[in-house]
C-alpha positions in Angstrom: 173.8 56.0 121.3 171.7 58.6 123.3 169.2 60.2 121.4 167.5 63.7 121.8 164.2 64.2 121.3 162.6 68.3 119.9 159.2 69.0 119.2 159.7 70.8 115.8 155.3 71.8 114.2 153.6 68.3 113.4 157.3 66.6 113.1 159.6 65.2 116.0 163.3 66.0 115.5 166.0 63.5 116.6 169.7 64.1 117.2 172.6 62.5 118.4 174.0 63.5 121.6 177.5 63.9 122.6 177.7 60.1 122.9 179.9 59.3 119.4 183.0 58.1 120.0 185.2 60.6 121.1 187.7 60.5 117.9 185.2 62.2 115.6 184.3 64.9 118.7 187.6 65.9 120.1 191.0 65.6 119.1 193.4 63.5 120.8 196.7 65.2 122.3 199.4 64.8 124.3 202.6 67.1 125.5 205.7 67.4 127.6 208.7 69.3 128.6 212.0 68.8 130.8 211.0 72.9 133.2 209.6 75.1 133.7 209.0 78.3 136.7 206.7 80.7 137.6 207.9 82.4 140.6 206.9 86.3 142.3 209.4 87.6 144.7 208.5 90.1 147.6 205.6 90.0 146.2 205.8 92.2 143.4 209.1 91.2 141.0 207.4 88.6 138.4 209.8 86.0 136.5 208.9 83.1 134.2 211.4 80.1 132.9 209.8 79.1 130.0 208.9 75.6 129.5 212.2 74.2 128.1 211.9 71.6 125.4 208.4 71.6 124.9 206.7 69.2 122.3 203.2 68.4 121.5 200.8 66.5 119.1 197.1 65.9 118.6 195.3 63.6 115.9 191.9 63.1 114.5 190.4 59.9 113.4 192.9 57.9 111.1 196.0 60.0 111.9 198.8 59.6 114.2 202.2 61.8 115.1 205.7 61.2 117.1 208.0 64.2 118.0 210.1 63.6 119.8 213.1 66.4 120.8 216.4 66.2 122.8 218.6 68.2 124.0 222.6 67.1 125.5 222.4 70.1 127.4 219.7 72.6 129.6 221.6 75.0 132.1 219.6 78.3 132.6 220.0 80.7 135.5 217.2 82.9 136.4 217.7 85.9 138.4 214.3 86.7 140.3 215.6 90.1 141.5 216.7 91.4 138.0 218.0 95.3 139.5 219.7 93.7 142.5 223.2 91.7 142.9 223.8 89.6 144.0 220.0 88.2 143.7 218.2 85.2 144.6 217.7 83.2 141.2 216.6 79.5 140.1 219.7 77.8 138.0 218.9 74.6 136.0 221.4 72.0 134.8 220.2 68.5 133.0 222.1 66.6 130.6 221.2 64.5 128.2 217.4 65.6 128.1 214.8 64.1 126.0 211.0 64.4 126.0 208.6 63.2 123.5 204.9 63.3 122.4 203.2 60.7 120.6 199.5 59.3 119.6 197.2 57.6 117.5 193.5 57.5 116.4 191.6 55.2 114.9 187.6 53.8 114.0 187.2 52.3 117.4 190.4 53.2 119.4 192.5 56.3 120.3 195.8 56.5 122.1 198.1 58.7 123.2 200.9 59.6 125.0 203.6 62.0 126.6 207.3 61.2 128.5 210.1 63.6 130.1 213.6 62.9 131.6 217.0 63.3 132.1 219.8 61.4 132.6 221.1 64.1 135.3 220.1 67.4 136.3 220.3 70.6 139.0 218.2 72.5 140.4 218.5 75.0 143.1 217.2 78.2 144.3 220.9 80.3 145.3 222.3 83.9 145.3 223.6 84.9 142.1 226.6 85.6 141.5 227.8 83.5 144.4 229.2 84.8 146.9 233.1 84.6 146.5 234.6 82.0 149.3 238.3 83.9 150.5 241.4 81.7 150.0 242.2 80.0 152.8 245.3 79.7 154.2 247.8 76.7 153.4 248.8 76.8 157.3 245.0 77.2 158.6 242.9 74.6 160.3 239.4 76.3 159.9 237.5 75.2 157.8 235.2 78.3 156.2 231.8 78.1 155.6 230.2 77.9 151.8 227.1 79.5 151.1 224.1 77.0 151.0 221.3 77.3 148.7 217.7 77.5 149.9 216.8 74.7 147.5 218.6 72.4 146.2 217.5 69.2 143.8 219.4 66.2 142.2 218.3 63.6 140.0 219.0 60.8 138.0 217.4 58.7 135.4 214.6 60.7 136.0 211.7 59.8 133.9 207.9 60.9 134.0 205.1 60.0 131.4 201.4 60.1 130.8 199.1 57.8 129.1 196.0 58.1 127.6 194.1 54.9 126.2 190.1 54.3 125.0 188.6 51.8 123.2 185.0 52.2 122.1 182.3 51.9 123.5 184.4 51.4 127.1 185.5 53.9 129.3 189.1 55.6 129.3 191.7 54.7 130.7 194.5 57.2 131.9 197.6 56.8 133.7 200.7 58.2 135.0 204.1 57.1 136.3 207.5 58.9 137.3 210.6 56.5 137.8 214.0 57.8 139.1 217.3 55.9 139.8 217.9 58.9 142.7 216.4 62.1 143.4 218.0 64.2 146.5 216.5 67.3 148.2 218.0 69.4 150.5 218.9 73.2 151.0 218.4 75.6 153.9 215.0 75.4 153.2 215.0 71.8 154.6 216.8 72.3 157.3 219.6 70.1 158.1 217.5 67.3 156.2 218.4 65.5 153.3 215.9 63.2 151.6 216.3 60.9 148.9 214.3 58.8 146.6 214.9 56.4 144.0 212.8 53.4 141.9 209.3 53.6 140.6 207.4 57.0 143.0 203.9 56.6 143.8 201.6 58.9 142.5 200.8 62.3 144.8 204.0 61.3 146.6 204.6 64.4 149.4 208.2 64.8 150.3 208.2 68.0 151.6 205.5 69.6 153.7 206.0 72.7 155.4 204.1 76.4 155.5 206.8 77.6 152.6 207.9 74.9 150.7 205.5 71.8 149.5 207.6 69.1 147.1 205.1 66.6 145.3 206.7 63.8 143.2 204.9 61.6 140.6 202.3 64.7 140.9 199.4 63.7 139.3 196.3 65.3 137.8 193.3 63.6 136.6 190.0 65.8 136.1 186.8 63.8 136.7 183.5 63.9 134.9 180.7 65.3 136.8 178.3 63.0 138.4 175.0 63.1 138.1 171.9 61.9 140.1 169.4 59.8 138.5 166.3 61.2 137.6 168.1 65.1 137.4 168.8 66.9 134.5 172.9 66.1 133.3 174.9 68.5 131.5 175.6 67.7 127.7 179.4 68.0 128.3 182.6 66.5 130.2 185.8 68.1 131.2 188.8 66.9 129.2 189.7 63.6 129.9 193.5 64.8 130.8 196.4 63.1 132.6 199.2 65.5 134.1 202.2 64.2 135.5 205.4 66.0 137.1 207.8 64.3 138.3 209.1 66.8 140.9 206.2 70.0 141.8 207.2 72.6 144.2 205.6 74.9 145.2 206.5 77.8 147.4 204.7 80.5 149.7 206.6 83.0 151.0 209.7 80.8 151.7 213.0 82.5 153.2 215.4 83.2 150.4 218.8 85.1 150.8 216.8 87.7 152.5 213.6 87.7 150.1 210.8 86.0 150.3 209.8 83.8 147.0 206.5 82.1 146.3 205.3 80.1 143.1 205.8 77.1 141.8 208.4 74.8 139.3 207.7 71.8 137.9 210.4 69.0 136.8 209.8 66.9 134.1 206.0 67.3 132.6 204.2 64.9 130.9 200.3 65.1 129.9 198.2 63.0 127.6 194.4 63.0 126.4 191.1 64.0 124.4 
């Protein structure tokens, strides 16, 4: 253990630093939840999904917690031009959802963790109400175009979770991981392209890189403690020792929507974990 040193009159003061184990200091947490959206259209209209099935937990030294929360159904539709119709909007559809956040701490040892997924699930950006598609005729050849939504997303077995892990005196460990059995992007916004994915995604994974629309899966964020020279002074403090994981992150910037343009971001499938 570090010790600090004051001059206090004819006496010499001595305290502990920051260096106790990290259970006493901070309390260890984790989180998830299947969506959520934050999106600005045109640059002024402002809409928020919510993050749907959230859960969390944290724990101090000799405790521990496990909620989990699921949910058969999610479908939400989002209109992101609320005064207009038919208007862009974000529609969500998962099925048999589940997320969960779970942790323990002890004397020498803290650990916890955070997991999202869904067996199946929907996402697109599309006009809303759809355009209706005329009745063709029984004698007619032609075949009549559908209207195509900017973005669209499907998954499977989609799973994405967080780890945190520390035993004392040793350094942290965290982790994440996102497993799919498919995922499928396409939409006007791709082009003609469809992409698809499928097994165990490695982390930071871009599938989509373009000036409007960036797709990240396994998207991973792990702050780092600043590093400091020898022989300088070192701050008495660290960031959070975090681990964020989406499965899916877009993120969009200005992108072409039914006539609008749309810019913000929606993440599929969070999962965090840490002190």
């Amino acid at each position: 253990m570090k010790l600090l040193s004051f001059a206090s009159g004819t006496g010499l003061l001595l305290a502990a630093s920051v260096m106790a184990p990290a259970s006493t200091a901070w309390a260890a947490q984790s989180s998830a939840y299947a969506i959520s959206a934050d999106l600005t259209t045109d640059g002024g209209s402002h809409v928020l999904l919510a993050p749907q099935l959230p859960t969390s937990g944290s724990t101090t030294l000799g405790q521990s917690y496990d909620n989990p929360k699921s949910a058969s159904l999610i479908s939400k539709t989002v209109r992101l031009l609320p005064a207009v119709l038919p208007s862009p909007a974000l529609t969500v559809l998962e099925q048999t959802v589940a997320t969960d956040a779970s942790g323990a701490s002890g004397v020498d040892a803290v650990n916890t963790k955070g997991t999202s997924g869904a067996a199946t699930g929907v996402v697109a950006l599309m006009l809303y109400p759809p355009i209706p598609v005329p009745i063709q005729p029984v004698a007619s050849d032609a075949v009549l175009p559908r209207p195509q939504p900017a973005l669209l997303v499907q998954f499977s077995k989609l799973k994405a979770s967080a780890s945190y892990n520390q035993v004392f005196p040793g350094p942290s460990q965290r982790s994440g991981s996102t497993h799919a059995g498919s995922i499928t992007l396409s939409g006007g916004l791709l082009g003609l392209k469809s992409l698809t994915f499928s097994g165990d995604i490695a982390p930071n994974t871009v599938a989509v890189n373009t000036p409007h629309l960036k797709i990240t899966l396994n998207a991973q964020t792990i702050p780092k403690n600043p590093v400091c020279d020898p022989g300088t002074v070192c701050p008495l403090y660290r960031v959070l020792e975090t681990v964020d994981t989406k499965a899916i992150l877009i993120e969009l910037t200005n992108a072409p929507v039914w006539g609008h343009q749309v810019s913000g971001d929606i993440a599929i499938a969070d999962a965090q974990a840490g002190q």
